[in-house]
C-alpha positions in Angstrom: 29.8 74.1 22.8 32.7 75.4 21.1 34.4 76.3 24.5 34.2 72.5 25.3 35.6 71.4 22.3 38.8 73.8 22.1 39.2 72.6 25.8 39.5 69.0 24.7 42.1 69.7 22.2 44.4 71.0 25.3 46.9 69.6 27.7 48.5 71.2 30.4 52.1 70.7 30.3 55.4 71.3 32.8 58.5 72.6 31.6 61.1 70.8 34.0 63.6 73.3 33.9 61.7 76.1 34.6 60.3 74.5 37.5 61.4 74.8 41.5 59.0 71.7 42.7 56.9 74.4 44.5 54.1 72.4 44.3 51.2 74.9 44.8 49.8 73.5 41.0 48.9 69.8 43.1 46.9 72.1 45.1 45.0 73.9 42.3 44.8 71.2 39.8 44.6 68.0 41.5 43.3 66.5 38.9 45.5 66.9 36.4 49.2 67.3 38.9 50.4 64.9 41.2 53.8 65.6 42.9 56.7 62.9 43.2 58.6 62.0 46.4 60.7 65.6 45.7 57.8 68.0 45.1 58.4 67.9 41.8 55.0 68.1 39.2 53.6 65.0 37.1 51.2 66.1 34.9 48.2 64.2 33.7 48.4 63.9 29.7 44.8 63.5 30.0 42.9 65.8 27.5 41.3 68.8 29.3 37.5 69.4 29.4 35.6 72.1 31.3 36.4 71.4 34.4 40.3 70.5 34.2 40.5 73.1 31.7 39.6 75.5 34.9 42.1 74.0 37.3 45.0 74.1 34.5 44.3 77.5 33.9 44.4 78.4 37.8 47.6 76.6 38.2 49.4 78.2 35.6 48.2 81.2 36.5 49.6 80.7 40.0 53.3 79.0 39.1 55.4 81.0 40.6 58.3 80.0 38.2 55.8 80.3 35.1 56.8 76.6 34.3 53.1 75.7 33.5 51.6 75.9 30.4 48.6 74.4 27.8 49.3 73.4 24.5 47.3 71.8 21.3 47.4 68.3 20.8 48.5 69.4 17.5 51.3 71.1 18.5 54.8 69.7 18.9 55.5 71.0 22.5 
């Protein structure tokens, strides 16, 4: 119970600068990341619960550039 409620106090979040439009995070968290017309990431600012809390933390896992990242709702980021 716990896990699901830390999840829900989560986003996942892109830093733009960081990022090279690789696109591999739409593959591993399509829930949460569509791409725009130049491969670049939108990113859901949906709350994350078990399951998108599992795709987030594949995709940032995966990000090549490390431009992928979760943060608290409470958090300024």
């Amino acid at each position: 119970m716990a896990e699901r409620t830390i999840a829900a106090r989560r986003r996942l979040k892109v830093d733009p600068v960081a990022c090279d439009g690789v696109g591999i995070c739409a593959h591993l968290a399509p829930d949460l990341v569509r791409l725009d017309s130049w491969g670049y990431p939108i990113v859901s600012a949906a709350r994350l619960d078990a399951a998108t809390e599992r795709q987030a933390a594949a995709a940032t896992a995966a990000c090549p550039r490390k431009a992928l990242f979760t943060t608290d709702l409470t958090s300024k980021d």
